[in-house]
C-alpha positions as CSV (number, residue, x, y, z in Angstrom):
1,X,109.2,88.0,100.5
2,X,105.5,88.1,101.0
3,X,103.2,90.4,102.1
4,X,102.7,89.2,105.3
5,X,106.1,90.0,106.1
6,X,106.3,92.9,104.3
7,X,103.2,94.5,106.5
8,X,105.1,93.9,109.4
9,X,102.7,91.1,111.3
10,X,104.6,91.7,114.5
11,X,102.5,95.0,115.4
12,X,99.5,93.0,114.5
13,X,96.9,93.7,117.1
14,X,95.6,89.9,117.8
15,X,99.3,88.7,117.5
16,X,99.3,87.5,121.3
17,X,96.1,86.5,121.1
18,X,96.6,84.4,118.1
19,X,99.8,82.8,120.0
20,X,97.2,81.7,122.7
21,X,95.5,80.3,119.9
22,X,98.1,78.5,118.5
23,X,100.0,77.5,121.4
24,X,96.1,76.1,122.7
25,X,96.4,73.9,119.6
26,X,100.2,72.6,120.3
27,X,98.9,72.0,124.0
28,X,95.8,69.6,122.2
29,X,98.8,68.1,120.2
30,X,101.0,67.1,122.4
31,X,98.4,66.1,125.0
32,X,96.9,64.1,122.3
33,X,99.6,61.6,123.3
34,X,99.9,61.3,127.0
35,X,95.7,61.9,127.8
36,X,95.3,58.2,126.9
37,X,98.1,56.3,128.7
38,X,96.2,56.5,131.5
39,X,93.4,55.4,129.8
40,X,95.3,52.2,128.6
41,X,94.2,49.7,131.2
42,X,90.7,50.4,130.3
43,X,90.8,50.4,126.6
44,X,92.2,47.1,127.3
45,X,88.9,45.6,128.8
46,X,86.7,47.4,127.1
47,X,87.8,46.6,123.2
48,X,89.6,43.2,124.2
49,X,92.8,44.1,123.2
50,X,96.1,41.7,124.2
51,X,98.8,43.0,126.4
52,X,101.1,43.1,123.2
53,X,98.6,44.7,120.8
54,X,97.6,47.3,123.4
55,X,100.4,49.4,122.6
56,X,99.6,50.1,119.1
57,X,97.1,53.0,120.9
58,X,100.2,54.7,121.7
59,X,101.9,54.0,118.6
60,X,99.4,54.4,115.4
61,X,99.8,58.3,116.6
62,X,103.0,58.6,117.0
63,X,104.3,57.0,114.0
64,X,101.9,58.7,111.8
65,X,102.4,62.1,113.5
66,X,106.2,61.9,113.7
67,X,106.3,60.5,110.1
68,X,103.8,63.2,108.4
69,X,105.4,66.4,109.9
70,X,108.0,67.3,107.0
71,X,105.0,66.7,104.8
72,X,103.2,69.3,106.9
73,X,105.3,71.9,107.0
74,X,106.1,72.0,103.5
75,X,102.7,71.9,102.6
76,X,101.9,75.4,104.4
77,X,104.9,77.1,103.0
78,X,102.9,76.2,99.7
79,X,99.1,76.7,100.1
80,X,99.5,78.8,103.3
81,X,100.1,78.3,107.2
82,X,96.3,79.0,108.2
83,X,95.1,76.5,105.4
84,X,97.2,74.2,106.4
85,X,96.5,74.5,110.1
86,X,92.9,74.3,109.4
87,X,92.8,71.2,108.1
88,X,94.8,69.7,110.4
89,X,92.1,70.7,112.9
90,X,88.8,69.3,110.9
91,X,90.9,66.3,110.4
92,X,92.0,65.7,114.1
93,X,88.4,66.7,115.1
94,X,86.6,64.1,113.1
95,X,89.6,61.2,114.0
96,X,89.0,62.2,117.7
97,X,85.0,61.4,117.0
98,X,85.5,57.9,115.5
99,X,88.3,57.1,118.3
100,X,85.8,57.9,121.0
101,X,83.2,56.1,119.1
102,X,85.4,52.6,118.4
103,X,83.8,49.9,118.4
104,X,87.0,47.7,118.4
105,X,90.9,47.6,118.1
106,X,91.0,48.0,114.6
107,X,88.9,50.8,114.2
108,X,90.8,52.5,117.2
109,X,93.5,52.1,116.1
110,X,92.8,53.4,112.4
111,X,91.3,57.0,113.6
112,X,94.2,57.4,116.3
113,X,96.5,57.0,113.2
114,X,94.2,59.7,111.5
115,X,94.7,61.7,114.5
116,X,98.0,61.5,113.8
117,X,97.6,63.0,110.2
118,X,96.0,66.2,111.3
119,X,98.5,67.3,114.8
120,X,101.7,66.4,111.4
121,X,99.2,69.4,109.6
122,X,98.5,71.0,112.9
123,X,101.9,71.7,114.4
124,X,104.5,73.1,112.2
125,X,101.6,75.4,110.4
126,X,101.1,77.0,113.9
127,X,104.8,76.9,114.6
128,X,105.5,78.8,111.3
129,X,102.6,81.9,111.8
130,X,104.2,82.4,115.3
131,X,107.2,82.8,113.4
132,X,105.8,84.9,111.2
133,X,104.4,86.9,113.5
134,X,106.8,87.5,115.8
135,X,110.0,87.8,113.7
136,X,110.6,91.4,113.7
137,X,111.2,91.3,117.4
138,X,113.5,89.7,118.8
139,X,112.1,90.1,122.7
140,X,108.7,89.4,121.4
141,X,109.9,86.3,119.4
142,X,111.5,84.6,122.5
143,X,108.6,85.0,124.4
144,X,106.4,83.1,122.0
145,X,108.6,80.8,122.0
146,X,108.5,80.4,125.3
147,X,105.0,80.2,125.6
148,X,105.1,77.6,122.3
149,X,107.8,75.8,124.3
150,X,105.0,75.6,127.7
151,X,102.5,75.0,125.9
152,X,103.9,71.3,124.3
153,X,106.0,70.5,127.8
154,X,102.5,71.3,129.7
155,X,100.4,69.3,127.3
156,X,102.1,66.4,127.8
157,X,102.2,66.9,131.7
158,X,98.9,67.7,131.9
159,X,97.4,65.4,129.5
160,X,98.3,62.6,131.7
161,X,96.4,64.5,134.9
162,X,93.7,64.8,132.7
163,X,93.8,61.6,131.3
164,X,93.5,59.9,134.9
165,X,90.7,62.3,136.1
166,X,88.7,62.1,133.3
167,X,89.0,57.9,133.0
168,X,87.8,58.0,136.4
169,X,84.9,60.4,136.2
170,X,83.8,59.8,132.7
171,X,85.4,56.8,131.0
172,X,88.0,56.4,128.5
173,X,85.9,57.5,125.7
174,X,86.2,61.1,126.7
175,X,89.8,61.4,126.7
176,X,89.1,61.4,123.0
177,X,85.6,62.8,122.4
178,X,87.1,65.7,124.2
179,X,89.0,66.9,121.3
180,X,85.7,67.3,119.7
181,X,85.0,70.8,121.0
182,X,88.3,71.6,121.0
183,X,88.8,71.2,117.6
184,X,85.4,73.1,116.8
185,X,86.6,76.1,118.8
186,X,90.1,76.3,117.5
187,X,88.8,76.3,114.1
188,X,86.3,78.8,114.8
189,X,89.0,81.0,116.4
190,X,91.5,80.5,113.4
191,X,89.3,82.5,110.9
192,X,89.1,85.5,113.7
193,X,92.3,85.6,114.7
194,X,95.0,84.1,112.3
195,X,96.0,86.1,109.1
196,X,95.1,84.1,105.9
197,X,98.8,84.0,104.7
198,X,100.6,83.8,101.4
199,X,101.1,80.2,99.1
200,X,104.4,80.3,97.7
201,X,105.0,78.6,94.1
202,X,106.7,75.3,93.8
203,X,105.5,71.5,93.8
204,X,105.6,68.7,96.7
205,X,108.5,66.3,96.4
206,X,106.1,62.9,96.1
207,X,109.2,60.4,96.4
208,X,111.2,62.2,98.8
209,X,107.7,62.9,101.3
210,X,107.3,58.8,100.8
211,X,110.8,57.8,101.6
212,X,111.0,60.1,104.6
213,X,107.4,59.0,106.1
214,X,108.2,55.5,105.3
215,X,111.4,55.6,107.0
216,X,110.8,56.8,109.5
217,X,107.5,54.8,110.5
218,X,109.8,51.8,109.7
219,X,113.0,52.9,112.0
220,X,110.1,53.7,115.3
221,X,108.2,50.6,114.5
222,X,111.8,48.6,114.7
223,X,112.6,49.6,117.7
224,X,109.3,49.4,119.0
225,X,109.2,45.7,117.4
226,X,112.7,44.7,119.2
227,X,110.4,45.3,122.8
228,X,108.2,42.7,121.7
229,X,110.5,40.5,119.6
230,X,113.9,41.4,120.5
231,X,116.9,43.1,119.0
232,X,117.8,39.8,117.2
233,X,114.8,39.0,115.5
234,X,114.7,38.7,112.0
235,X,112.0,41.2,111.4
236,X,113.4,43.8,113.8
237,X,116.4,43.8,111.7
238,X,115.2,43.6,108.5
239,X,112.7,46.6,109.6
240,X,115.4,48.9,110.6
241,X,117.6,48.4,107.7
242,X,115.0,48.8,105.3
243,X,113.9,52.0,107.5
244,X,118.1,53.2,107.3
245,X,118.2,52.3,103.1
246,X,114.8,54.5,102.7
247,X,116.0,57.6,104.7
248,X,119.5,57.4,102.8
249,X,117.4,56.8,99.6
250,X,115.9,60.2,101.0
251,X,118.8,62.4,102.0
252,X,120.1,61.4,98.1
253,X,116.8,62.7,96.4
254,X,117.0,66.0,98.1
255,X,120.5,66.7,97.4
256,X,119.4,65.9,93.7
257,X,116.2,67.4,93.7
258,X,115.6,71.0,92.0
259,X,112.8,71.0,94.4
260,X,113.0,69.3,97.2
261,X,110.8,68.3,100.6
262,X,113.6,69.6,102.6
263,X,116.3,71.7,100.7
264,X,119.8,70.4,102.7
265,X,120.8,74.2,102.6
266,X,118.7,74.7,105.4
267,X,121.2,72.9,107.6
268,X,123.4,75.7,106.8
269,X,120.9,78.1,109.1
270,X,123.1,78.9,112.1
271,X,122.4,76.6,115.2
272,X,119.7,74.3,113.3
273,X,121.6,71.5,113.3
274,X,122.2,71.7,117.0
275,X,119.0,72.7,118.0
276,X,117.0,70.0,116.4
277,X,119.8,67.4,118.1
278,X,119.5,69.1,121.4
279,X,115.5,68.4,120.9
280,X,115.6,64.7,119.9
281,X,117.8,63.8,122.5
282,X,115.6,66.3,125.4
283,X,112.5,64.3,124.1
284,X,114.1,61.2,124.4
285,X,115.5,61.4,128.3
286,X,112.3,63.7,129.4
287,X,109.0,61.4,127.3
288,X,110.7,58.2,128.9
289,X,111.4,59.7,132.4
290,X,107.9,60.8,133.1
291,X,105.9,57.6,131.4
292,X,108.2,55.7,134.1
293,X,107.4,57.8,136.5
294,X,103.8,57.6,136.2
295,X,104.4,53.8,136.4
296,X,106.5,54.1,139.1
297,X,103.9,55.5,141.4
298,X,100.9,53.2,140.1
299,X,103.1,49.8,140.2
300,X,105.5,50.1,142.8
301,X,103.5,53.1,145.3
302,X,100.4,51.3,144.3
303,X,99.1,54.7,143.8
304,X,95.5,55.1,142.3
305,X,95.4,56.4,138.8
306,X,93.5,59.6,139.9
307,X,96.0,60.1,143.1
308,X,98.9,59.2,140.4
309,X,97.5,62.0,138.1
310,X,97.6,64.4,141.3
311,X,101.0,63.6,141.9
312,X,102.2,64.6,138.8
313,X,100.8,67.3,138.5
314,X,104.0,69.8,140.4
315,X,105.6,69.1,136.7
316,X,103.3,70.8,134.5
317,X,103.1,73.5,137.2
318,X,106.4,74.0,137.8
319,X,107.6,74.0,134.5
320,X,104.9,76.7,133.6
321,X,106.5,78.9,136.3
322,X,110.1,78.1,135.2
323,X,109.7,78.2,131.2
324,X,107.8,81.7,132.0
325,X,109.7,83.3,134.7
326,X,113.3,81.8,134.3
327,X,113.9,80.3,131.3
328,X,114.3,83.2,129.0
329,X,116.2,85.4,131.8
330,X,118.7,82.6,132.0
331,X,119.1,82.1,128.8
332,X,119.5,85.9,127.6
333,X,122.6,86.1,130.7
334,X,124.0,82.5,129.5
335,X,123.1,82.4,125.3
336,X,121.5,79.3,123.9
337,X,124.8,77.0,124.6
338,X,125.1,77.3,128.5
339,X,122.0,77.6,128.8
340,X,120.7,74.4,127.3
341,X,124.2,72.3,129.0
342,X,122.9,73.4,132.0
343,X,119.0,72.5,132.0
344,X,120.5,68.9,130.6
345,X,123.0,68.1,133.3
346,X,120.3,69.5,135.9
347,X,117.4,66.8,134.0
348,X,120.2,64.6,134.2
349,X,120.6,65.0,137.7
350,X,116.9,64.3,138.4
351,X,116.8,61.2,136.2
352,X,120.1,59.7,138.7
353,X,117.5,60.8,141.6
354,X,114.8,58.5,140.6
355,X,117.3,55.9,139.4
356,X,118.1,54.8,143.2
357,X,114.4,54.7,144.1
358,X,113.3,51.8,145.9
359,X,110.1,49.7,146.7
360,X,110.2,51.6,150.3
361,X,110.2,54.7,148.3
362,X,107.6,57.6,149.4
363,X,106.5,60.4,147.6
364,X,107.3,63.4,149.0
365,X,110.8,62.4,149.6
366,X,111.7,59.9,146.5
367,X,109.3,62.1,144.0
368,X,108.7,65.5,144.1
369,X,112.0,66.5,144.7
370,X,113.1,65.0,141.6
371,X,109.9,66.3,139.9
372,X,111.0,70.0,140.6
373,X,114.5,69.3,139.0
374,X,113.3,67.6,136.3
375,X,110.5,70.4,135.6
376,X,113.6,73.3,135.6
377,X,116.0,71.2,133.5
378,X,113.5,70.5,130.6
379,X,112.6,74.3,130.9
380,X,116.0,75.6,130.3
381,X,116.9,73.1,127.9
382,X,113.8,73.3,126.4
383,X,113.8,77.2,125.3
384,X,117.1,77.3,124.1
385,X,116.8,74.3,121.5
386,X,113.8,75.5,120.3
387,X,115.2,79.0,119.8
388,X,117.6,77.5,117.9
389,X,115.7,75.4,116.0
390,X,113.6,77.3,114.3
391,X,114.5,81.5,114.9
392,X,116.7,82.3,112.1
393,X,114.8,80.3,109.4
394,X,113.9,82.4,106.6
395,X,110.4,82.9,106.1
396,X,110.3,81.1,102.9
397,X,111.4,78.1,105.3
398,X,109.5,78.7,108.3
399,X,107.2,76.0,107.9
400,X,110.4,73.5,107.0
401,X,112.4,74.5,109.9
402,X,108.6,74.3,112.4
403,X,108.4,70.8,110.6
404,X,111.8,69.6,111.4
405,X,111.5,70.9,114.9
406,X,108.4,68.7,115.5
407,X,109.8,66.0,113.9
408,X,113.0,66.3,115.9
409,X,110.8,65.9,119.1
410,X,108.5,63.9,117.8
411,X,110.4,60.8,117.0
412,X,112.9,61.8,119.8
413,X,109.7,60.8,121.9
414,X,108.9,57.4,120.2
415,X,112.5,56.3,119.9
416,X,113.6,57.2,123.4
417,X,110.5,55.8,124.8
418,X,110.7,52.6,123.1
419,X,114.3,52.1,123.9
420,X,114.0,52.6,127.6
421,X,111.4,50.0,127.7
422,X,112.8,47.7,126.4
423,X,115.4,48.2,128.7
424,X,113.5,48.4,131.2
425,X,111.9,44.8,129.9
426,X,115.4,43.1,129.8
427,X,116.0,44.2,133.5
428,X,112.8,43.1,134.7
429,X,112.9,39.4,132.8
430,X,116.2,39.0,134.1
431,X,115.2,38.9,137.6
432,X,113.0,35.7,138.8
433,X,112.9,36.3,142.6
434,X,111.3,38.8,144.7
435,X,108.0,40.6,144.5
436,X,106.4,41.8,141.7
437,X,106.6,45.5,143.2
438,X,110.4,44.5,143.4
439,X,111.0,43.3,140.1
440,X,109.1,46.2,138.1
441,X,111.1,48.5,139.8
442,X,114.3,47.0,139.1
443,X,113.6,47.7,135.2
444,X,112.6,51.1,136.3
445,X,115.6,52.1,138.1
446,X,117.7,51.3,134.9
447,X,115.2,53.4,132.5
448,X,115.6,56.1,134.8
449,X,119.0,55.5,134.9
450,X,119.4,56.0,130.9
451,X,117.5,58.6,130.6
452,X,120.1,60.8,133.0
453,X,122.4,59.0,130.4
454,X,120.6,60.5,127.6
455,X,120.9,64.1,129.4
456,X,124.1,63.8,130.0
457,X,124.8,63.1,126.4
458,X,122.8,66.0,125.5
459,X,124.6,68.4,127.7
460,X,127.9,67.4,126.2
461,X,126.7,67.5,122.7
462,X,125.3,71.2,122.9
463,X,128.8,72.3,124.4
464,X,130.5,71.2,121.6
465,X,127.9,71.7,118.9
466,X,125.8,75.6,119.9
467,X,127.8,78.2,118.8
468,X,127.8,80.7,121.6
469,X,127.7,83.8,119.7
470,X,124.2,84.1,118.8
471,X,122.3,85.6,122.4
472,X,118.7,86.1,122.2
């Protein structure tokens, strides 16, 4: 056990003002991904990119980010969680400088790749010194969590807002070059406030971090392929079955391994398991829901993108007042497994709301209602998931079990995402009649319509899956 557990970090003085630190830092992550999409149409113009190829914004983060973040963690239980994190930071800081600075879509799309690398550094690091931090108290511990837990739901909720009202103001360039002084003053803060941490000995499983990364690049750019191309194209297939051999190729290394990138015994952690499937299959109903969302008001309410921003902002709101104020009561009377059925089937709920929205729709009476569900089911599934996720690693695997949990969420984004539009593109090319507000909305309705699925699914999984006796 190191030192830094052994000295009892969770009296540490700056403890809750590291955790607004770090969870500042998982808010910059996670908003690294939404702050652009409303950016998108402008990008477009400005660095000629085609309607197919525009996409690869989005995705050259996502696949790097979700792919790296094993990688990550393990590499600051070895050389150190503040190490690690800084890094993460100089390297995100200097991608976001070249992004803002692109000149065209190649270079853009390299340095939002290289963003990628440094949030797969940036998050589990932080995720594992909150651990750390807080892991001698359990009331203090769910807390943090709670706030880690707002701080990624309101990055991606706000980073949209942002997105739109900084497009607007100052152009699309500054949704990046933003990240600039963000990244200068997290890094500045790190050395004041963060504990240096101990490296543990051991050595970096090389084939088992490629397999893993390559995997699962290959199985998100698949499904991502099968929008453009189809589930039945040959490269689509051949994609996704290379992508399955590598991650089986994987999962047989680190059963073999003396060493591995992620020891199998950690599945043996109570609640793991289900907490990181309650987490892939939350990101994958809530990430889908509010993209569509944010189109629905745009292409269907013919919203503005600043007035469509506005409109959504009552979820990053609300789910600050629910994740803080609720959440962690409900979950302490329930334990993890109620609680996180119940914040599914109420997501679930919402989703089946917006699903029977129509070109007549209006905000106030299609929308916000179904915001304000939405916002309180991802809260209480949200907390409970993560609790179980990651609170009763060891410390010697804290940065493992922070690394799954991103990467749980992480791909859980890109996948869900990727199949609801394509859903949502099979719906909408199936219909030749009708106007265009008519016919986008169609597809809409049915990715809507999935993602309650998706809830649904979750909510039945985590019934049969949580065990209910561990109440935090």
């Amino acid at each position: 056990m190191s030192s830094y557990t052994q000295n009892l970090p969770q009296e540490d003085p700056k403890r809750w003002k590291a955790l607004m630190l770090l969870g500042f830092a998982n808010f910059i992550v996670i908003m690294d991904s939404a702050i652009i999409q409303v950016a998108l149409p402008a990008i477009k113009n400005s660095l000629d990119y085609s309607e197919a190829n525009l996409q690869w914004v989005m995705n050259a983060f996502l696949l790097l980010f979700g792919g790296l973040l094993l990688l990550g963690g393990k590499l600051s239980d070895l050389f150190g969680q503040r190490r690690i994190f800084a890094l993460g930071v100089v390297i995100l800081t200097i991608a976001s400088l070249f992004a803002g600075l692109a000149w065209n879509e190649l270079s853009l799309n390299i340095a939002r790749g290289i963003q990628g690398v440094g949030s797969a550094f940036i998050a589990p690091a932080a995720l594992s010194i909150i651990m750390r931090l807080f892991n001698g108290n359990k009331e203090e511990m769910g807390k943090a969590l709670a706030v880690w837990g707002l701080s990624g739901a309101a990055g991606g909720s706000i980073g949209i807002v942002l997105g739109g009202v900084i497009t607007q103001l100052f152009g699309w360039r500054w949704t990046l070059l933003i990240y600039v002084p963000f990244g200068l003053t997290i890094l500045f803060l790190s050395f004041r406030l963060l504990k240096k941490g101990e490296r543990t000995k051991g050595s970096i499983d090389y084939v088992g971090a490629i397999s893993v990364t390559v995997s699962l690049m290959l199985i998100v750019f698949g499904i991502i392929n099968a929008e453009q191309n189809g589930w039945q194209d040959l490269s689509t297939i051949m994609t996704l079955i290379i992508g399955a051999i590598l991650f089986i190729t994987f999962i047989i290394v680190q059963a073999r391994r003396k060493e591995p990138l992620m020891p199998l015994s950690i599945f043996k952690t109570p609640n793991l398991s289900a907490g990181n499937i309650s987490l892939i299959l939350l990101a994958a109903s809530w990430f889908p829901l509010v993209y569509f969302l944010i189109l629905y008001l745009q292409q269907v309410l013919k919203f503005e993108p600043f007035t469509a921003a506005m409109g959504m902002l009552p979820a990053p709101i609300l789910l600050a007042i629910f994740m803080i104020t609720l959440a962690e009561k409900v979950m302490n009377k329930l334990g993890l497994k109620f609680t996180t059925v119940l914040g599914f089937v109420i997501l679930g709920i919402a989703g089946l709301l917006l699903s029977g929205n129509t070109v007549d729709g209006t905000y106030w009476r299609d929308v916000l209602f179904a915001i304000l569900l939405a916002a309180l089911g991802n809260a209480l599934a949200y907390l409970p998931s993560t609790t179980a996720a990651v609170s009763e690693a060891s410390n010697e695997q804290s940065g493992l079990a922070s690394g799954l949990y991103n990467t749980s969420y992480q791909i859980g984004s890109a996948i869900g995402l990727a199949i609801m539009v394509s859903i949502a593109a099979a719906f909408t090319a199936s219909k030749t009649s009708g106007s265009e507000e008519y016919i986008l909305n169609i597809g809409y309705q049915q990715a809507f319509f999935w993602c309650a699925m998706v809830a649904f699914l979750g909510a039945i999984l985590s019934l049969v899956l949580t065990r209910s006796l561990n109440k935090k």
